[in-house]
N, C-alpha and C positions, 0 to 999 in steps of 0.2 A: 912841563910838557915840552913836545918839540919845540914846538914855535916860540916857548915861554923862552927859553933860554937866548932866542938871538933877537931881536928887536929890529924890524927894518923901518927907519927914517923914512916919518913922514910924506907923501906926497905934498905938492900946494897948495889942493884940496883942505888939507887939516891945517890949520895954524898955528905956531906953536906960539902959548903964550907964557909969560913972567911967573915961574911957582914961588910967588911972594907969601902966600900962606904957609910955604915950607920955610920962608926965609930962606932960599938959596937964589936967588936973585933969580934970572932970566938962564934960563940951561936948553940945551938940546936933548932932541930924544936921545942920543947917544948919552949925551952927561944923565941922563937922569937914569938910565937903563946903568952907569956903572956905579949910579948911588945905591942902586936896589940889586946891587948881585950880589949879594947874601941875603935878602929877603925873599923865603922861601915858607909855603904853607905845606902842609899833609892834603897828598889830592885827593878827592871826592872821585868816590867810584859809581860808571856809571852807571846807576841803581834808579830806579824811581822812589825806593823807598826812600833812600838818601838824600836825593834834590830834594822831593817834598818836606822832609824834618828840617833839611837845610833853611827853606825855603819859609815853611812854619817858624821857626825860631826866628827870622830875622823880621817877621812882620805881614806871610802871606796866610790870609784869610782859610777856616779851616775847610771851607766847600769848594777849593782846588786844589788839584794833587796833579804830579806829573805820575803818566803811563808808559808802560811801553809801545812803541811802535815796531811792531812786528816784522814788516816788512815793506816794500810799494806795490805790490799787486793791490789792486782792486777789494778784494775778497779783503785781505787784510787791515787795509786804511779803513773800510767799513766798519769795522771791531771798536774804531776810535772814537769816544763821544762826542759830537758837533761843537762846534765853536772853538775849537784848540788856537789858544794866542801863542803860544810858541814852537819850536820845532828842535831838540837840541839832536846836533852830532856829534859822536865820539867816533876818530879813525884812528888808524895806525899813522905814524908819520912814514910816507919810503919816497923814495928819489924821483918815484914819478910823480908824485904829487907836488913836493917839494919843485920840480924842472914846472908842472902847470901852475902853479900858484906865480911864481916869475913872470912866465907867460901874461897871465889874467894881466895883472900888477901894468905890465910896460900895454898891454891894447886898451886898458882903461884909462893910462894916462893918456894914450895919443888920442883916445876916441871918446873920453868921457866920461863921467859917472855923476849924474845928478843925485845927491842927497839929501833932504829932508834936513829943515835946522830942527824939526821935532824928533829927531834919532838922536838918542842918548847911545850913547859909545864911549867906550874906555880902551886907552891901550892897557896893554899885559907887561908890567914890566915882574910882578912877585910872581916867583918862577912856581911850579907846581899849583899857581891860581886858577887854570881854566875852566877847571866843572864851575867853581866859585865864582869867576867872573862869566860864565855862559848865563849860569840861574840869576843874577843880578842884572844881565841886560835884558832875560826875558819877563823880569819882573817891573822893572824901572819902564821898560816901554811898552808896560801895558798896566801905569798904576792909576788909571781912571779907572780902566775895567776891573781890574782886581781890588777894588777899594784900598790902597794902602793906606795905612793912616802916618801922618807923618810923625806921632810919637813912638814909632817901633823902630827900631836899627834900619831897616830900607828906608823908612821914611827920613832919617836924620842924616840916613847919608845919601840920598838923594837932592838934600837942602846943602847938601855940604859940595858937592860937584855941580849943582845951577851956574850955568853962565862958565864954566869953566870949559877950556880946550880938553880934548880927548885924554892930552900927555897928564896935563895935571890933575882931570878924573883919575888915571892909572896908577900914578904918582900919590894921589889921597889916600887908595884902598891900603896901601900898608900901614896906614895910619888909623884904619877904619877899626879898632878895637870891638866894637862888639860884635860884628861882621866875622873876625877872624876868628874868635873866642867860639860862635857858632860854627862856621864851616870846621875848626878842628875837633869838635867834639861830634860832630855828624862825619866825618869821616872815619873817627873811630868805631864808628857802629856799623861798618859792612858786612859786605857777605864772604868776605878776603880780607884778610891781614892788610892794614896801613902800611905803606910805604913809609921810609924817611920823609923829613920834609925835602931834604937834598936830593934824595934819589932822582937818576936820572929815568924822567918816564917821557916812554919813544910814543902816545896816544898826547893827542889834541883836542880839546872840547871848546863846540861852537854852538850858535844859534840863530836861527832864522825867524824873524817876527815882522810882523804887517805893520805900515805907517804907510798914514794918509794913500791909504788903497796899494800901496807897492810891497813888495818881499825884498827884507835886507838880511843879507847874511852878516853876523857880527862877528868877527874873529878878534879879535883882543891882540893877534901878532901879526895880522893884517897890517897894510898902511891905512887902511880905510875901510868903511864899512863901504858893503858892497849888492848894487840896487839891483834886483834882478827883474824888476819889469810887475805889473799887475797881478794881485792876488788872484782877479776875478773872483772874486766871495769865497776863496779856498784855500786858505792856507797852508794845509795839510797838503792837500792835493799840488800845489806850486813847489814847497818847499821840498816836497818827497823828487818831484821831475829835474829840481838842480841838483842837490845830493845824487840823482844818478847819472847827472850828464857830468857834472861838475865833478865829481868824485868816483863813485863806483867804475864809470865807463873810463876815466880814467887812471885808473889804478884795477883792469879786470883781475888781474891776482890775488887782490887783496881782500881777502875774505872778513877784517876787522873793522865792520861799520856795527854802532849802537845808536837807536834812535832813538827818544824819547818827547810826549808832546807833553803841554802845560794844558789842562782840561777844566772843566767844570762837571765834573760827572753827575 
């Protein structure tokens, strides 16, 4: 994905801790972004049929499925079945996004961003990972509600990333074997011919999920996750008003947004 390919260094915010389970001592997110630039997955398209098989195979219960989200009008969010725990986007990557994401980055350093130690977050260093790392952060932070059991691939690699920094969550997934053995065989089953695992693909996939009453957006090429203030009992409804302020409104050209929620229908 866009973002996949270049890695920005940590804020102060995140910490970067010793990836002594990799055995390579204490590394920077730069060093460990040039361990992993040959590890690349086949990206997941975004499909709802896709995230959910993704999502089934690695340990999500069969009475949730991700939907589409049509659009933010009113009339359409209505279509969505109640309680949706997560919110994924798919954009195009282009230079205005790219110039406000910068922006965001330097006013949340100088002003702020309170995080939740309950947000599970992963940097993105395996390039072409992001559908794959989207549907893992909106399942990992929501695995009370979704019953995970910890004997399914979420469940073992959720015990495998406990207590660990963002970097070395990121850092684990290329290692996460039964994880990646599912996202590449559910990427084979699209509605479109699979990319390389190299190819370069100009689209980004992210997610939006509730902790402790707030909406975070999770980007994986992010420096950080990033709090956007009160659900007020609506996550649908919150998530959809930043994806348009945050994105759409600025990028009006860009007609390449995909949404999709994580539901209980």
């Amino acid at each position: 994905s866009c973002f996949g390919s270049r890695q920005e260094v940590a804020a102060p915010l995140v910490a970067i801790s010793p990836l002594t389970s990799l055995g390579v001592g204490k590394m920077t997110d730069a060093s460990i972004e040039e361990k992993m630039r040959r590890v690349n997955w086949v990206p997941l398209e975004s499909n709802p049929d896709m995230l959910t098989e993704f999502a089934r195979k690695v340990g999500l219960p069969e009475d949730w499925e991700f939907v589409d989200v049509f659009g933010i009008d009113p009339d359409l969010l209505a279509m969505i079945p109640p309680g949706a725990v997560a919110v994924t986007l798919l954009f195009q990557c282009t230079e205005n996004l790219r110039k406000y994401k910068q922006e965001q980055r330097e006013a949340l350093e100088a002003g702020g961003n309170s995080v939740s130690p309950n947000v599970v977050y992963l940097k993105q260093y395996v390039g072409n990972a992001c559908g794959t790392i989207a549907t893992i952060h909106s399942l990992l932070n929501n695995a009370q509600v979704l019953s995970l059991k910890p004997d399914t691939p979420i469940g073992r690699f959720m015990a495998s990333i406990t207590g660990k920094s963002p970097e070395e969550a990121g850092a684990l997934l290329a290692d996460a074997t039964e994880l990646h053995t599912a996202s590449e065989a559910s990427a084979q089953g699209g509605q479109t011919e699979a990319p390389e695992a190299d190819a370069d693909i100009d689209y980004h996939f992210i997610t939006f999920v509730e902790k402790d009453g707030e909406v975070y957006e999770l980007d994986g090429g992010k420096a950080f996750p990033i709090n956007h203030g009160p659900s007020e009992g609506n996550l649908i409804l919150k998530a959809t008003s930043v994806i348009k302020a945050a994105f759409m409104d600025k990028d009006p050209d860009n007609i390449h947004f995909n949404m999709m929620a994580l539901v209980k229908p």
